[in-house]
C-alpha positions in Angstrom: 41.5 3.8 -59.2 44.4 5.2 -58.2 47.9 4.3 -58.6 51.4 5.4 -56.8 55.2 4.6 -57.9 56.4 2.4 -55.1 60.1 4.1 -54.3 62.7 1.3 -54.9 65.8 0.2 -56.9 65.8 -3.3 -57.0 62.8 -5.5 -56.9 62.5 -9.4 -57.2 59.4 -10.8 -57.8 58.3 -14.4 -57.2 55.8 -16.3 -59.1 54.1 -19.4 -57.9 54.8 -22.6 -60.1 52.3 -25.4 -60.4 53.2 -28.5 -58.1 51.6 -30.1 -55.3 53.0 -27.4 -52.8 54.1 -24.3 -52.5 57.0 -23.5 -55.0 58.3 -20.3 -56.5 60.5 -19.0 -59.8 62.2 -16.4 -58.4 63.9 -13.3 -60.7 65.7 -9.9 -60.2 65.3 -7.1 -62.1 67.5 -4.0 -62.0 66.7 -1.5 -63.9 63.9 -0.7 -66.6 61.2 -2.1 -63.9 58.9 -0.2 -62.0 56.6 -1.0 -59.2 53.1 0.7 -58.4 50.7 0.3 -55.7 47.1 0.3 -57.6 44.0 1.2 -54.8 40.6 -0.2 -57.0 37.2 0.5 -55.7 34.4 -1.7 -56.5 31.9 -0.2 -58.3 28.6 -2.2 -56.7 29.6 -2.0 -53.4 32.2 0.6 -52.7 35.0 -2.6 -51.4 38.9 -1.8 -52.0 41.8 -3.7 -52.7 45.5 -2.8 -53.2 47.4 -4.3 -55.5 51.1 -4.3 -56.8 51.5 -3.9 -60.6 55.3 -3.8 -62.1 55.8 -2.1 -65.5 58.6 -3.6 -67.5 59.8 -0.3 -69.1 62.6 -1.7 -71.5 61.1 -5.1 -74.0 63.7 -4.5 -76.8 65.4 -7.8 -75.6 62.0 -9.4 -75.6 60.9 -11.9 -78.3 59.0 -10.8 -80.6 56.3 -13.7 -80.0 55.5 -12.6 -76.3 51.7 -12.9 -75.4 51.9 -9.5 -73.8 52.7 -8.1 -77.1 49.8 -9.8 -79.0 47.2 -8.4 -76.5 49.0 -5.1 -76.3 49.2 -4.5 -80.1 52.7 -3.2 -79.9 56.3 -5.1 -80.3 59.9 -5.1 -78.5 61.2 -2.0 -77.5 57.2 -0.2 -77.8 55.6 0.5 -75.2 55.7 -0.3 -71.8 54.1 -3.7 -70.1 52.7 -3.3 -66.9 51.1 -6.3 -65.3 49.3 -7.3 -61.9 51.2 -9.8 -59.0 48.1 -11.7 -58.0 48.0 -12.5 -54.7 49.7 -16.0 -54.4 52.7 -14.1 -55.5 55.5 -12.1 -53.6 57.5 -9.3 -54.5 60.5 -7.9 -52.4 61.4 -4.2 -52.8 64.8 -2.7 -51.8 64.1 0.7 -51.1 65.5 4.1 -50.1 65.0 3.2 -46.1 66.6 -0.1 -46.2 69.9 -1.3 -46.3 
């Protein structure tokens, strides 16, 4: 596995909503976010696949009840959560390069 910070200041991520087509809940975040490209190698067969992971850096305005902080075993303002996009999912970065 390896894993590189994907250079960007704004990032909106898109998640897919269930409903008989294609619909999406949209959100910006601005700062305490980070994006990584994750490169995983199957062990079996030697395939590859890329995937984009964000790390929310900042959960001190989270609730307290959050899933992410059952399975993590930490609570707001802790550690960071970092989570896949899976592949029905988009995410636009704003980076460096672009306007």
């Amino acid at each position: 596995m390896a894993a590189a910070p994907v250079d960007g200041g704004r990032y909106v991520s898109c998640h897919t909503v269930p409903f008989p087509y294609a619909v999406y809940q949209c959100h910006i975040a601005k700062n305490g976010y980070r994006a990584y490209k994750v490169s995983l190698t199957g062990v079996h067969d030697g395939s590859a696949v890329a995937m984009l992971a964000f790390c929310h850096l900042d959960t001190a305005g989270w609730n307290a009840a959050h899933p992410a902080f059952q399975v993590l075993h930490t609570k707001p303002g802790g550690s960071p959560v970092c989570h896949f996009m899976s592949y029905v999912n988009l995410a636009f970065v704003k980076t460096a390069t672009t306007a």
